[in-house]
VOPAFI-851759 format. One line per 10 residues: their letters; for each residue x, y, z of N, C-alpha, C. Coordinates in pm, whole numbers, plus 50000, padded with zeros to 5 digits. Layout:
BEGIN
A) X,Y,Z,X,Y,Z,X,Y,Z; ...
END
This chain:
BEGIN
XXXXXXXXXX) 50084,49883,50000,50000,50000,50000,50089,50124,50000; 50058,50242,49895,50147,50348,49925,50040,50432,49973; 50158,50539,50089,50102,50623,50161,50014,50678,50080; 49958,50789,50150,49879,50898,50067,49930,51059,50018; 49952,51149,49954,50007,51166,49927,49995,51311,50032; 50092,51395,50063,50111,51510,50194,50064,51632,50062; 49974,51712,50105,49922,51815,50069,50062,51918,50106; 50059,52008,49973,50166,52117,50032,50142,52176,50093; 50235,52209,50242,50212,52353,50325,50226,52495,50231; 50187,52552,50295,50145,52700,50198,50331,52760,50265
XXXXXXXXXX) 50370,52838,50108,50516,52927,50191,50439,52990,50314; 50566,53015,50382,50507,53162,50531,50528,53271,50402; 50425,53361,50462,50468,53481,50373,50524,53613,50412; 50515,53718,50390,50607,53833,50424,50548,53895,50584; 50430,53850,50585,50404,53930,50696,50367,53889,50830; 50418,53756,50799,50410,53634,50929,50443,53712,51076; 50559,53775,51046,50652,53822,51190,50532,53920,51247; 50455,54048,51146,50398,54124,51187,50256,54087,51256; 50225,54019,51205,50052,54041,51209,50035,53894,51254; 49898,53834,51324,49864,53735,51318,49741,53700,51285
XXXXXXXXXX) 49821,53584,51144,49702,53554,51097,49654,53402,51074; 49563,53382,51057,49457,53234,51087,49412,53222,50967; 49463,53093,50834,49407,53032,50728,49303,52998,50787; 49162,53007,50758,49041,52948,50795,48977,52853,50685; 49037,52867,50519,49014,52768,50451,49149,52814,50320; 49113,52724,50203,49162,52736,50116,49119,52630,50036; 49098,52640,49900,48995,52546,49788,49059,52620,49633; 49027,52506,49542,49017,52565,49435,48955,52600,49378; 48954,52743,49284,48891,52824,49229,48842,52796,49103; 48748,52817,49083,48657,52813,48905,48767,52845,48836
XXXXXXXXXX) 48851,52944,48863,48937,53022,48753,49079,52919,48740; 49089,52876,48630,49243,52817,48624,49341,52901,48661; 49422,52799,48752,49570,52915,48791,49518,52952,48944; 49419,52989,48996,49397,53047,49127,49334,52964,49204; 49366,52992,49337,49290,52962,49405,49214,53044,49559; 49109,52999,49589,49070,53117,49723,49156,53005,49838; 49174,53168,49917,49206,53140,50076,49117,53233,50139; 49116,53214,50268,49014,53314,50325,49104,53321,50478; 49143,53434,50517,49237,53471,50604,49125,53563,50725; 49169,53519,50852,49135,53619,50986,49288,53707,50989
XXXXXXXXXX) 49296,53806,50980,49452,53901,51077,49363,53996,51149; 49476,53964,51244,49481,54030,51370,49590,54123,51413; 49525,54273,51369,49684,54308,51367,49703,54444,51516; 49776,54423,51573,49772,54481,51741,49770,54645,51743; 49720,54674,51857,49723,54837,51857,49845,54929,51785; 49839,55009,51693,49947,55082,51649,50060,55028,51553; 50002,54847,51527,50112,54815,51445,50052,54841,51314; 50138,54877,51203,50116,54846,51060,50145,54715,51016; 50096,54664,50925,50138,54543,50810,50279,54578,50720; 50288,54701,50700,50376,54771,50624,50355,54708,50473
XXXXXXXXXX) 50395,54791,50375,50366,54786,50261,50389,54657,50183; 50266,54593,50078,50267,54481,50090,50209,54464,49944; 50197,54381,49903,50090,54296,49769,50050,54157,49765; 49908,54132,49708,49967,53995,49693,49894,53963,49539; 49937,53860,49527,49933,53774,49381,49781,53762,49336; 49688,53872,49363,49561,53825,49358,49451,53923,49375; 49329,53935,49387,49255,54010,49478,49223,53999,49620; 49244,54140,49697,49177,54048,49842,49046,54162,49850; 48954,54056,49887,48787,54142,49932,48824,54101,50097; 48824,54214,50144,48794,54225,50316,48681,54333,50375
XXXXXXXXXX) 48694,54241,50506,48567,54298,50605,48634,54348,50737; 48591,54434,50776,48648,54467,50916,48549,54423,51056; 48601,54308,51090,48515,54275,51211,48519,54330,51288; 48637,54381,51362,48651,54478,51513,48750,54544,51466; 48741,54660,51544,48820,54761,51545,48842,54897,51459; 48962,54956,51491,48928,55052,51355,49064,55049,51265; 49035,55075,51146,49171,54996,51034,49227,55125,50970; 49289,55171,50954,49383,55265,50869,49454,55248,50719; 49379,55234,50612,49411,55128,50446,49453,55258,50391; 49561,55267,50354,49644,55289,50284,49694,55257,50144
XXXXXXXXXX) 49597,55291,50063,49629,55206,49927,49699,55302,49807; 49794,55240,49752,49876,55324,49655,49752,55322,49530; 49801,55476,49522,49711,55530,49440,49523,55630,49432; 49548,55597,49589,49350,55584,49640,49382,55692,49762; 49249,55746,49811,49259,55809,49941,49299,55714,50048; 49370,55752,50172,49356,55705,50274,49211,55627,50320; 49191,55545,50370,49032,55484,50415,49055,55487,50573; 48946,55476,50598,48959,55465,50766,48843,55401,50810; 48847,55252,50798,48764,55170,50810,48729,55096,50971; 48604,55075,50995,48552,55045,51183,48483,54906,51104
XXXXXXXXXX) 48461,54816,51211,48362,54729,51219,48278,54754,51107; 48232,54613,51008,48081,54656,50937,48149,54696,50822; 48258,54766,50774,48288,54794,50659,48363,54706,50562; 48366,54735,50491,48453,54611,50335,48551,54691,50301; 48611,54618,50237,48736,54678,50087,48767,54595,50010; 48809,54678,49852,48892,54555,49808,48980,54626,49738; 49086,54516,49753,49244,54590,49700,49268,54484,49541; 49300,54553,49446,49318,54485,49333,49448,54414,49333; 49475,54302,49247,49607,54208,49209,49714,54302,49220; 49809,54300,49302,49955,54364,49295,49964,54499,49320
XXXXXXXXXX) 49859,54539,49392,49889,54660,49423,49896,54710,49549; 50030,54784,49557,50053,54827,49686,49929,54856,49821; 49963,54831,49974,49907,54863,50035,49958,54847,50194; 49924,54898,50270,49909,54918,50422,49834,54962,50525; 49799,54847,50611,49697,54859,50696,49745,54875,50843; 49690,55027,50920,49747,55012,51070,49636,55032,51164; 49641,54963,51261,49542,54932,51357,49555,55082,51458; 49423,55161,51435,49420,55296,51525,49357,55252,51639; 49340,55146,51765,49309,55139,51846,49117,55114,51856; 49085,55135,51951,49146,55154,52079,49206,54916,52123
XXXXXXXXXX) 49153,54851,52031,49187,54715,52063,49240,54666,51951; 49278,54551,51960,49325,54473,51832,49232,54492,51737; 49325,54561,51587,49178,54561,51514,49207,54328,51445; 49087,54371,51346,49049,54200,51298,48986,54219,51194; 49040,54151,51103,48971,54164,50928,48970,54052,50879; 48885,53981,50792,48832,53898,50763,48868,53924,50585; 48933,53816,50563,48997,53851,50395,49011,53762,50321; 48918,53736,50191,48916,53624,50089,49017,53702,49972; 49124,53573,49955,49189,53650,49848,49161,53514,49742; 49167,53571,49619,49167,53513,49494,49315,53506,49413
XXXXXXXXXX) 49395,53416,49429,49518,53438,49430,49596,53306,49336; 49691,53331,49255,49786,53224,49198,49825,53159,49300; 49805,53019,49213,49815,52871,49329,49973,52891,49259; 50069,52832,49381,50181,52853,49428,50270,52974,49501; 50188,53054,49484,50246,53247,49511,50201,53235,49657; 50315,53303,49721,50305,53310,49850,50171,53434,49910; 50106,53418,49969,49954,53484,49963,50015,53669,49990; 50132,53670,50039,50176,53818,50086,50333,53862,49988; 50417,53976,49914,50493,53996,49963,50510,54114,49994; 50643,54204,50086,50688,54267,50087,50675,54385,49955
X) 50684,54486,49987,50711,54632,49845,50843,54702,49886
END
């Protein structure tokens, strides 16, 4: 009998050290080439993500707190609880948590299967 075969772990991606975040799923997508993940971060009073992209679209929700989005090219946003966004494939961005608690965002990205879900700018 041969084993079965080990599903790949996903790379860590750029923003592991900063933020913490919780894969809550990941599946493949209708679209050849992509696939969804759907991410919780949790990112702590006053920290930023610092400037970032990823391989894909991400649609997010802001569950708690209040968020500070920073998107190249766009106004500043200043997003609380209850609100959405979405940041297009590869384009710059940064999110900082204005208090007063951990903010928490809820984020489906649509992203190239193999591409690490975050990098660095």
């Amino acid at each position: 009998m041969t084993p079965d075969p080990v599903a790949p772990t996903p790379a860590p991606d750029a923003l592991a050290a900063t933020l913490h975040r919780t894969e809550i799923q990941r599946a493949a997508s209708s679209i050849p080439g992509r696939e969804i993940v759907q991410v919780r971060t949790e990112i702590p009073v006053g920290v930023e993500s610092g400037w970032h992209t990823h391989p894909g679209e991400e649609i997010g929700y802001i569950v708690d707190g209040t968020v500070q989005m920073e998107i190249q090219g766009r106004p500043t946003l200043t997003l609380r609880a209850g609100d959405g966004f979405l940041i297009p494939p590869r384009v710059a961005h940064n999110a900082t948590d204005l208090g007063p608690g951990t903010g928490q965002m809820l984020s489906t990205y649509l992203v190239e299967v193999g591409e690490p879900i975050s990098s660095t700018t």
